[in-house]
C-alpha positions in Angstrom: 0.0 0.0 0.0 1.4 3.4 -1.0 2.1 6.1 1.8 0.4 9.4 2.2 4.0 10.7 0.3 3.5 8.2 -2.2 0.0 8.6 -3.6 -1.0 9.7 -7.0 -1.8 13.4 -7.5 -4.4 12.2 -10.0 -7.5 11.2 -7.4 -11.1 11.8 -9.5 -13.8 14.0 -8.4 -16.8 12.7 -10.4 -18.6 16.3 -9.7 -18.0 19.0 -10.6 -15.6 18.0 -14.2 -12.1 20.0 -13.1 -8.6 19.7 -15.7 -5.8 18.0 -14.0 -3.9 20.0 -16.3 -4.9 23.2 -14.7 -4.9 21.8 -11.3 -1.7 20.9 -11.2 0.2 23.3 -13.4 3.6 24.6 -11.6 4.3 27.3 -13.9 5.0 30.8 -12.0 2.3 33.1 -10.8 2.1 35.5 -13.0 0.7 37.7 -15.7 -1.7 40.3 -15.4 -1.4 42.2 -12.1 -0.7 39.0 -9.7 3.0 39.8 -10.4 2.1 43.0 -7.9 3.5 41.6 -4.9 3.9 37.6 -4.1 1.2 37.5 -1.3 2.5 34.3 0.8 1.1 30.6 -0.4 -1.0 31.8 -3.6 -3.3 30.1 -5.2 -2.7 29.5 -9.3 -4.3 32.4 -11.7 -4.6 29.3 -14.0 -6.4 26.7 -11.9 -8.7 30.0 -10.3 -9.5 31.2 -14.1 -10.1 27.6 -15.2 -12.7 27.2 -12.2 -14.9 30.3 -12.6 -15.0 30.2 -16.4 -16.4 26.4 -15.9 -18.4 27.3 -13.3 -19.7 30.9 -13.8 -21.3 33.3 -16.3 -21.0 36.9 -17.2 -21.9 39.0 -14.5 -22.2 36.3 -12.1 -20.9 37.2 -8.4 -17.7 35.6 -6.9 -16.7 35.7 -3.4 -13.5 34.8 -1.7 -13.9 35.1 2.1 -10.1 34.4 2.7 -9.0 36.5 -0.2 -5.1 36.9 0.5 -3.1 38.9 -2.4 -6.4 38.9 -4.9 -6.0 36.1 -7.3 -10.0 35.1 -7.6 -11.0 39.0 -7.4 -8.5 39.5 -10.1 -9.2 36.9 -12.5 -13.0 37.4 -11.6 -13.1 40.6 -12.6 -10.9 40.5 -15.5 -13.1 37.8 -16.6 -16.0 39.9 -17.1 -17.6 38.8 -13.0 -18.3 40.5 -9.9 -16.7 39.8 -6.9 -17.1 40.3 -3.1 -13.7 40.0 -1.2 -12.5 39.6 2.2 -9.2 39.2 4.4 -8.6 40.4 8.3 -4.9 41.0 7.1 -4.6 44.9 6.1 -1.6 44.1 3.8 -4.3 41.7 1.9 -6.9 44.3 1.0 -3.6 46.8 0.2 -2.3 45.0 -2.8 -5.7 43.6 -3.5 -6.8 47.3 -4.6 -3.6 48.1 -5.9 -4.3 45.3 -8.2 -7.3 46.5 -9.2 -7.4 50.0 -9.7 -6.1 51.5 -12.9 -4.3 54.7 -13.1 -4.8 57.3 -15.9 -1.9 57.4 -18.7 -1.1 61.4 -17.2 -0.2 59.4 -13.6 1.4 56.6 -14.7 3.5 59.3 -16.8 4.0 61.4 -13.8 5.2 58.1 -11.6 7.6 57.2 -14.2 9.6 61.0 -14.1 8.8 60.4 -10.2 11.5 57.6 -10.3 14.1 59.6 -13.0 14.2 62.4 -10.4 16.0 59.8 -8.1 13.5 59.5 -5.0 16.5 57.2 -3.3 19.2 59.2 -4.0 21.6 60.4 -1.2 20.7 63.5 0.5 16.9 62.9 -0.5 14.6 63.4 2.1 13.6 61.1 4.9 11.0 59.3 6.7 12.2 58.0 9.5 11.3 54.0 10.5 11.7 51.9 13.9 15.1 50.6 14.4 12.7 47.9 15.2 11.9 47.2 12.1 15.2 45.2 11.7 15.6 46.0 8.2 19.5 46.1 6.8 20.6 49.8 7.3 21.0 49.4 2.8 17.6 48.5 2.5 15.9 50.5 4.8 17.5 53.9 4.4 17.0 54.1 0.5 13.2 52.9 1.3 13.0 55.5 4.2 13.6 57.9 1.4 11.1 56.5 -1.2 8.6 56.6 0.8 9.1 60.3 1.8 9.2 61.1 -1.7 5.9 59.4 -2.7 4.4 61.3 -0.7 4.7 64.2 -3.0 3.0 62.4 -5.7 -0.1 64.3 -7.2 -3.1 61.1 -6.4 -3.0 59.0 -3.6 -3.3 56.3 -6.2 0.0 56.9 -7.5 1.2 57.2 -4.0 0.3 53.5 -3.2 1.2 52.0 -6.5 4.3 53.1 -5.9 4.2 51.4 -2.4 3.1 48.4 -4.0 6.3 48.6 -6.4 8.7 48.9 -3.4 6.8 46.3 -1.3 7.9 44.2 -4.5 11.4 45.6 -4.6 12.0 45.2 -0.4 11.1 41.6 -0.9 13.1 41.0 -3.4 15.7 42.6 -1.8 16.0 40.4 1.5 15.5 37.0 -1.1 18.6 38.2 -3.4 20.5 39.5 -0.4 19.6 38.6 3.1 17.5 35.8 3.5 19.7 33.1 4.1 22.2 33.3 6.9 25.4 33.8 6.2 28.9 35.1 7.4 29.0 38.9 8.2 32.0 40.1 5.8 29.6 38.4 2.9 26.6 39.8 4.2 28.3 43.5 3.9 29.5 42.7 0.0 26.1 41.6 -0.9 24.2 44.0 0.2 22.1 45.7 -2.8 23.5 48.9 -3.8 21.4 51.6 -4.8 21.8 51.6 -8.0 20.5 47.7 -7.7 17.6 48.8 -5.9 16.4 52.1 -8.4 16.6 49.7 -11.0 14.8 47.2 -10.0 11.9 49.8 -8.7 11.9 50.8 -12.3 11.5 46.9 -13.6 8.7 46.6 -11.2 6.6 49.6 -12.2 7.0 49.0 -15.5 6.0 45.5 -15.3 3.0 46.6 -13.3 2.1 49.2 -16.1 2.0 46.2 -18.5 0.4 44.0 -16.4 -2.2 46.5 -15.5 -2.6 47.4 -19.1 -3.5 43.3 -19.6 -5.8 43.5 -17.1 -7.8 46.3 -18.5 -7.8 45.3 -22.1 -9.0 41.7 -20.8 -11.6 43.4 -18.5 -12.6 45.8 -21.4 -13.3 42.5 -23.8 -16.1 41.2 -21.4 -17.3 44.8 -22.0 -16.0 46.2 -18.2 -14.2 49.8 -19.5 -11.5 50.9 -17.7 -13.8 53.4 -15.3 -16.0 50.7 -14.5 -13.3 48.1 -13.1 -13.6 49.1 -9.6 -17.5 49.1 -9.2 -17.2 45.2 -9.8 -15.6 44.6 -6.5 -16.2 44.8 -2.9 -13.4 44.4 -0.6 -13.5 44.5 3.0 -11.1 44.3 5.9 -12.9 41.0 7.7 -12.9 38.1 8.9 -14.6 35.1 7.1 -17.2 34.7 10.1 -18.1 39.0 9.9 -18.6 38.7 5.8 -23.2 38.5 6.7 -25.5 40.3 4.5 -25.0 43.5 6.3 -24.2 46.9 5.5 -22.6 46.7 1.7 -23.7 43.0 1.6 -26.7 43.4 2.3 -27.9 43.4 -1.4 -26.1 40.8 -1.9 -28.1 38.1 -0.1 -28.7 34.9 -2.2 -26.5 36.4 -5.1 -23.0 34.4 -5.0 -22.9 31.7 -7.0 -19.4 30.8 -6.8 -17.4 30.5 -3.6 -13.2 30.3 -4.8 -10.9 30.6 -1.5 -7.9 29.2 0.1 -8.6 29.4 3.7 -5.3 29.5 5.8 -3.7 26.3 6.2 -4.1 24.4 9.5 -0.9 23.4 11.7 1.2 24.9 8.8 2.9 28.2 9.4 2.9 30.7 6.6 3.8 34.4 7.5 1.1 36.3 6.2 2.1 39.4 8.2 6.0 39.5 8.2 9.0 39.1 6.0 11.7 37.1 6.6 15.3 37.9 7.6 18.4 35.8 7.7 16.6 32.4 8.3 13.6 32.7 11.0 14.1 36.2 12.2 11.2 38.8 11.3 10.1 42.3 10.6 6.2 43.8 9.6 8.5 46.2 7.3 5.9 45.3 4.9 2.9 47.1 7.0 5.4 49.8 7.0 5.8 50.4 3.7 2.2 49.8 2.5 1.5 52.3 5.0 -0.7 50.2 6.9 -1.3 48.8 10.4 -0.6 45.8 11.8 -0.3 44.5 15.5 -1.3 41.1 15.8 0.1 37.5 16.0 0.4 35.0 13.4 -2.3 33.1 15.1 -4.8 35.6 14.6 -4.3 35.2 10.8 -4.3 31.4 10.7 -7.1 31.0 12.4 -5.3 29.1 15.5 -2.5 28.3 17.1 -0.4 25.2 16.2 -0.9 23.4 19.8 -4.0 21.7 20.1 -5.8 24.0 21.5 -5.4 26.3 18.6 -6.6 23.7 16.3 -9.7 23.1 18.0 -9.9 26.7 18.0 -9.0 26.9 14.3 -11.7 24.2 13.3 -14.0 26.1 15.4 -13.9 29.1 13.5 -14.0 27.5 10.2 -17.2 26.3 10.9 -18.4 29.5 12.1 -17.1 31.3 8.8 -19.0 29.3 6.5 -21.8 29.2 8.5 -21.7 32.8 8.4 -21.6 33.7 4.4 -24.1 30.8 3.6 -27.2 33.4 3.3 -24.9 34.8 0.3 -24.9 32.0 -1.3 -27.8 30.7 -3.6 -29.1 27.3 -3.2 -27.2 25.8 -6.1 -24.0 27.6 -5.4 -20.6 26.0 -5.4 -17.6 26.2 -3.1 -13.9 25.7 -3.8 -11.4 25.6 -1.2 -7.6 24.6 -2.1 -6.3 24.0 1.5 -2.5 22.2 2.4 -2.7 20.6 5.8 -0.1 19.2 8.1 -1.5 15.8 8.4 -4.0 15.1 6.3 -4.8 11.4 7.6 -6.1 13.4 10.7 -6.8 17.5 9.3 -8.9 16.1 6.6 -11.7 14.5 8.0 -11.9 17.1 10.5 -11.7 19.6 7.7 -14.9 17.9 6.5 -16.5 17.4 9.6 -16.4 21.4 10.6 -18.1 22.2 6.8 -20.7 19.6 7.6 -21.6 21.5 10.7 -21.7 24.5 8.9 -24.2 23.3 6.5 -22.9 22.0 3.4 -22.4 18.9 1.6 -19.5 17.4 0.2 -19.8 16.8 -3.8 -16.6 14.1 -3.8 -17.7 10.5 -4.8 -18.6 8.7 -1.2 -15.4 6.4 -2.0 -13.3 9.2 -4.3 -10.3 11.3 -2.9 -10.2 14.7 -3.5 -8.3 15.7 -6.3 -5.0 16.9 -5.0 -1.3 18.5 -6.3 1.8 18.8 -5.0 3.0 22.2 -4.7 7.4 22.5 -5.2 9.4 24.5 -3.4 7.2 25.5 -0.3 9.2 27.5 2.4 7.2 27.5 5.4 7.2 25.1 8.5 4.7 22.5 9.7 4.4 20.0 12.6 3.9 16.2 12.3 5.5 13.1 11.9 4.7 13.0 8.1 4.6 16.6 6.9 2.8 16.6 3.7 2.2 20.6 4.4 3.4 21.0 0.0 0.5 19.1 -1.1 -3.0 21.3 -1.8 -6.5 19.7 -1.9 -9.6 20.9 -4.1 -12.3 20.3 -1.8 -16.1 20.6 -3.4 -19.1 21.7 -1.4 -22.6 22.8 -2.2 -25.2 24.7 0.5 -27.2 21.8 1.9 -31.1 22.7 1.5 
């Protein structure tokens, strides 16, 4: 008998028909605007496009409850659908917007002469950041200086596109440079120089200019013009179990006929809310830079701790989340969750015990697996004798009636 590492990524869902091929692409996230920023653990553009064009029409309503860096809302909208969004992490609705709001040609213009005049350069004026940040002094001087800068830009859309583009350029930064530990001599002659770091600020806004360009010409072919993009979206700064037909969702009761999320990951840690630094040491620089708040644990965005406590707790609260958006849903509506767990011999069934309590029904054959991938080249930790935290599940459910 084959081990949990040793099964076949090809289970059969008999309901609804889904492409291996899409499911378990490993090409890099890109294309569009999901090359903004590389929000942590994200789902595939592919596999999410290949789901709602199957399963939705034109004008039909999306929501993603755990909406992380945007991937549904952006291929939803791009796609010619409407979408409802949600995430209690700040940093998620941040590059969510920024990946969804266009900028006139006269502003991207004006960001573009904003980087020639040499935001980073030496004597350039300074916003000062925490020393407790933990930021390299190369890194976090230059950025100290950007973001002063940006703040004289004309719109506050250019002001946090230009965020976005140094959120991008920070992480890329502490990957090239700092994220792996080594001696302090090499440390100091591989830090990024400046000149490294203005031009890769310039690669990233111009790749976002062309990937934002693709997302407006795609949205504009399913007859969305480029005014229009933002009035197809709701995003809101909540949790899963808050996201009732209340206040801007109150219309919205009985609408959504496509659920598409990954909800955190249980037992598995994935920083959502910090960047890395020389192995496991951490900073919220990003928070800093996207000019946003920030304040609480890891736990509070995974749902749960990693004893056992917090997975009771985090099973808990899954249940209460779907119980909570199911009066959005319409009786034949269908929900998509690609989830990693720690041990899925024992996450699993839970997993599917918590969605039956919260009033839905699983559409996997009574003796079929889910389908499920294995994902390369994961860096995060997990728990367990037999970690299999790399390998995603498509789990199917319907509203119960």
């Amino acid at each position: 008998m084959k081990t949990r590492s040793q099964r076949s990524a090809t289970g059969r869902v008999g309901w609804p028909p889904i492409k291996l091929t899409d499911f378990h692409s490993g090409r890099y996230i890109g294309g569009l605007t999901h090359g903004f920023y590389r929000y942590p653990a994200a789902t595939s553009p592919e596999l999410v496009r290949e789901l709602l064009l199957t399963h939705t029409s034109a004008d039909d309503l999306l929501l993603d409850p755990f909406m992380g860096g945007g991937t549904t809302i952006v291929e939803a909208v791009a796609h010619g659908r409407r979408a409802i969004g949600g995430d209690l992490n700040s940093l998620a609705l941040f590059v969510t917007r920024r990946k969804t709001t266009p900028l006139t040609t006269s502003e991207w213009n004006e960001v573009f002469a904003w980087v020639e005049d040499g935001p980073m350069r030496p004597g350039a004026a300074r916003t000062i950041a925490s020393q407790a940040l933990g930021l390299p002094t190369t890194l976090r001087i230059p950025l100290e200086r950007a973001l002063a800068g940006a703040n004289s830009l004309r719109t506050a859309r250019q002001e946090n596109l230009v965020r976005c583009a140094l959120l991008q350029m920070g992480q890329w930064a502490l990957e090239s440079f700092y994220l792996y530990p080594r001696r302090a001599e090499d440390r100091r002659n591989l830090s990024p120089s400046l000149s490294q770091l203005r031009t890769k600020l310039r690669q990233s806004l111009a790749a976002m200019r062309t990937g934002m360009d693709e997302f407006v010409d795609l949205a504009g072919k399913h007859g969305i013009c480029k005014g229009g993009i933002s009035s197809r979206r709701i995003l809101l700064r909540s949790g899963a179990e808050d996201l009732r037909p209340e206040g801007q969702l109150r219309l919205h009761r009985g609408k959504v006929g496509l659920v598409l999320t990954s909800p955190p990951y249980p037992n598995v840690h994935v920083l959502y809310h910090r960047w890395q630094i020389e192995s496991r040491r951490e900073t919220p620089a990003p928070y800093w830079i996207a000019g946003q708040s920030d304040g609480a644990t890891l736990s509070y965005y995974i749902m749960g701790s990693r004893t056992p406590l917090g997975q009771r707790q985090y099973f808990k609260r899954l249940e209460r989340a779907f119980l909570a958006v199911r009066p959005l849903l319409r009786q034949n509506a269908l929900v998509l969750q690609v989830v990693a767990f720690n041990d899925s011999d024992q996450q699993l069934p839970r997993y599917l015990e918590a969605m039956d309590r919260a009033g839905y029904r699983s559409c996997h054959g009574r003796r079929g697996p889910p389908l499920v991938r294995d994902v390369p080249n994961r860096r995060w930790y997990a728990r367990g004798n037999d970690l299999d935290a790399g390998r995603e599940y498509l789990l199917i459910h319907t509203p119960r009636r």
